[in-house]
C-alpha positions, 0 to 999 in steps of 0.5 A: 467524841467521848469529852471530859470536860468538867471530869476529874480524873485521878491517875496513879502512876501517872508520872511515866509510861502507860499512866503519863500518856492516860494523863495526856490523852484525858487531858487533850479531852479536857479532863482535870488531870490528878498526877499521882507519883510517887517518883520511884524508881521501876522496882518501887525504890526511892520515892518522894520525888515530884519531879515525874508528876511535876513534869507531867503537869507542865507538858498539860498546862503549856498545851492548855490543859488543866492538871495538878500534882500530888506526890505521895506513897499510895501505900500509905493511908493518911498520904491518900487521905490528905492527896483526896483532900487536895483534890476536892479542895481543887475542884470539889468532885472525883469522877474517875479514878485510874490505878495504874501505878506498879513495880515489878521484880527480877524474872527467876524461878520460884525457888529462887524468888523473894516474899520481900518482892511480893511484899513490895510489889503488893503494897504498890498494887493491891494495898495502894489500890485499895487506899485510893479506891476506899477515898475516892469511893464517898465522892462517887457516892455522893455524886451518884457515879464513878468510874474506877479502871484498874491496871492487871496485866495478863500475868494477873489472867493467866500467870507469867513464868518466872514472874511469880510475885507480879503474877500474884500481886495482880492477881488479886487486883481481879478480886478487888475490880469484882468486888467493887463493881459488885457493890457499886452497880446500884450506885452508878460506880462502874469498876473494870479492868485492863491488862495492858500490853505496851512498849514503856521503860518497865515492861522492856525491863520485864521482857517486852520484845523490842519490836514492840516499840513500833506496835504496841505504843501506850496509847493504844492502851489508852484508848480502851482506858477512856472509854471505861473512864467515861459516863457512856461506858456501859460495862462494869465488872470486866477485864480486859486485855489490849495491846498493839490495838488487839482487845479482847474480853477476859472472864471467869467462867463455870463449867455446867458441873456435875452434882453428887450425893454424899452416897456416891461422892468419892476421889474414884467417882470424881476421876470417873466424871472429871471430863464432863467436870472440865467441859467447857460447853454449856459454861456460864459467866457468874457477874457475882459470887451470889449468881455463881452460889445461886447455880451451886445450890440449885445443882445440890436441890437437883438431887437432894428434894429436901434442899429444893424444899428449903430453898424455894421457902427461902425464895417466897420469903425474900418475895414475901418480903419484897 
């Protein structure tokens, strides 16, 4: 069993839906549970009541558990920092951090949609993420471990019609999981992602089926979220999307490319070679942007000796320096 026991876990989002029953299945498990909500409504309106996050706390504690609230606007900096100095005034430590809080707005088409909506729904997801990430990042330094679970959502993979600001909001959420769990792996900070499929009052208001109610309960979610949240998990830099108990592992992949020289690079030759461009055999899973640059530059040394001179100095260089 994957125990929690002496875990502080920090959740965003956390009064509702898919983040309150993260809280209650870390808590059942023993985890020291952080409810952070801001007690809005689904479009990210009207903030400052505990009452979510409050009652959260409550159902943990009569089951025997051990939680906290911390009512405070993400978006804002100085609100995190002094919610991070409660949290370690509390317990002294931070283990997990889980950023699942969101909003979303109306589906439409793109003409008719609103920079305002994207604004908002950024401040929630990617400014939010980034300010709890950045206070919880030196007590995982300082411990030597971390873990960080970051909600996507398919409309973040592959974009969803006529949802275009959540789409683009979590988009940027694959950028800052990469980044971290780039920086973070010699740390022992492990940072993924889950796009999330569940049946809660916001994805019924953002078009879920129905039926989903029965299939795809929050919990199920919950489940891949622990163990991603756990000092076992074994990954670092990955999303995935889960739903209804389907799991499956979504990625950024590169084609083997094609490589040009100034002489034969032109639009006629790159419409010639497109094909062989998208072809998906041979592709390869770049973990950082240093590996994908890695294969960009030795395809430029294939054809260009000059360059393969260059770089493999670089190379004796770095070992030299080794």
């Amino acid at each position: 069993m994957l125990d929690f026991h002496g875990k502080v876990v920090l959740i965003t989002g956390a009064g509702r839906g898919i983040g309150r029953q993260h809280a209650m299945s870390l808590a059942e498990r023993g985890a020291c549970v952080v409810i952070n909500d801001y007690g809005v409504d689904g479009r990210g309106e009207q903030g400052g009541d505990s009452a979510p996050a409050d009652a959260v706390v409550a159902q943990i504690h009569a089951a025997g558990g051990q939680a906290m609230a911390a009512c405070c606007d993400i978006g804002e900096r100085a609100q995190v920092a002094k919610m991070m100095e409660a949290i370690i005034a509390q317990w002294g430590r931070l283990d997990v951090l889980i950023h699942n809080a969101s909003t979303y707005a109306d589906l439409g088409p793109f003409e008719a949609s609103s920079v305002d909506d994207l604004e908002r729904i950024m401040r929630v997801n990617v400014t939010g993420g980034w300010n709890v990430a950045h206070a919880a990042w030196p007590h995982m330094q300082r411990q030597g471990q971390g873990r960080i679970v970051i909600t996507g959502s398919g409309a973040g993979m592959f974009g969803r019609r006529r949802d275009q600001a959540y789409s683009v909001a979590k988009s940027a959420l694959i950028g800052m999981t990469k980044v971290l769990a780039t920086e973070g792996d010699p740390q022992g900070i492990k940072v993924n992602l889950v796009g999330p499929v569940a049946f809660t009052d916001q994805s019924k208001a953002q078009g879920i089926p129905s039926i989903m109610e029965r299939f795809a309960p929050p919990v199920m979610v919950s489940n891949l979220v622990m163990l991603l949240a756990h000092v076992d998990c074994p990954v670092t830099g990955e999303m995935f999307h889960c739903g209804g108990g389907f799991v499956s592992r979504v990625f950024v992949g590169e084609t083997a490319g094609a490589t040009f020289s100034l002489e034969t690079m032109s639009p006629e030759g790159l419409l010639e070679a497109l094909p062989g461009i998208l072809d998906e055999a041979g592709y390869t899973v770049p973990r950082s942007s240093d590996q994908s640059g890695a294969r960009l530059s030795a395809g430029i040394a294939s054809i260009n000796p000059e360059f393969a001179e260059v770089l493999a100095s670089a190379k004796r260089e770095r070992a030299a320096r080794r």
